[in-house]
C-alpha positions in Angstrom: 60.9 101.7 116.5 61.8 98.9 113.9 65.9 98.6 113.7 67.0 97.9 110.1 69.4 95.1 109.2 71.6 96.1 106.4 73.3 93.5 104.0 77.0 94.1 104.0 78.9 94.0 100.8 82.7 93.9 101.2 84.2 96.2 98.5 87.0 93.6 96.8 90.1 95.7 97.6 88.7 95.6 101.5 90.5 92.0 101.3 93.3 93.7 100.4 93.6 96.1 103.3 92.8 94.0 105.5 95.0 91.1 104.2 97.9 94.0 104.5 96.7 95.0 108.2 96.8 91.5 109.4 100.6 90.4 107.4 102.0 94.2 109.7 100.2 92.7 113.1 101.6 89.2 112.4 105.4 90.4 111.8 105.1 92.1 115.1 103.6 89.9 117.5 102.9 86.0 116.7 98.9 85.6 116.6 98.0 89.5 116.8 97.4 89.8 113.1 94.5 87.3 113.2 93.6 88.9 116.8 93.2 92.0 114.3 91.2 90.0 111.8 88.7 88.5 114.5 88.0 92.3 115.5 87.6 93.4 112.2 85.3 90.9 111.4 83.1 91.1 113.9 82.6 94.6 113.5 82.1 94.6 110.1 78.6 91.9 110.5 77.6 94.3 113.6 77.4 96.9 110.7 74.1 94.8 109.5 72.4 96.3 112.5 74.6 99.1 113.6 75.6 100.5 110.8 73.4 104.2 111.4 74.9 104.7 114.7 78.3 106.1 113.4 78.8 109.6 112.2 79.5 110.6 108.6 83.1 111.8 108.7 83.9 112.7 104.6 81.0 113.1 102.1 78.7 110.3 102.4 81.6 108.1 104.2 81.3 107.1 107.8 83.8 105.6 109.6 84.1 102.9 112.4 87.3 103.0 114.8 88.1 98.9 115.1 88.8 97.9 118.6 92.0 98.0 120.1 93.5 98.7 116.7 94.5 102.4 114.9 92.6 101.3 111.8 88.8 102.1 110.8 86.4 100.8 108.3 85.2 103.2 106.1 82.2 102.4 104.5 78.8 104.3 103.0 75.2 103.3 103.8 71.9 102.7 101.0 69.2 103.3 103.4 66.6 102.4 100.7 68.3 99.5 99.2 69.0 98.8 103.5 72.8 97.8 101.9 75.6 98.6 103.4 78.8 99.0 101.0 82.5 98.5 103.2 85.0 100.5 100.8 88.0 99.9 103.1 90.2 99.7 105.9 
């Protein structure tokens, strides 16, 4: 079977969140905000091929649990367009 790769288009208030996520980890532990970034990141690019593998959890919504952190990227999938569209953290 053929895997899909899926563009990834960041929603703009996903800066936002994740902006907001980092500034918390930062004020409690020097370097673990951009620990939390680093994460983040590279889970939101293994979304270009992953992106099926995670169940819908709210409408059309499904939701990936970010490593090591109590956050999770909510985002919806265009199969026929093969986009993926991150709405959030």
């Amino acid at each position: 079977m053929k895997k899909i790769h899926f563009e990834v288009i960041r929603h703009p208030l996903l800066s936002i969140d994740l902006q907001e996520a980092i500034d918390y980890y930062n004020d409690k532990k020097a370097y673990l905000g951009n620990e939390f970034y680093h994460i983040a990141v590279k889970q939101l690019k293994a979304l270009k091929k992953d992106a099926l593998l995670y169940q819908i959890r709210y409408e059309d919504v499904r939701c990936l649990q970010i490593r090591r952190f109590p956050f999770m990227i909510h985002y919806t999938v265009d199969s026929e367009q093969n986009k993926v569209y991150a709405h959030g953290i």
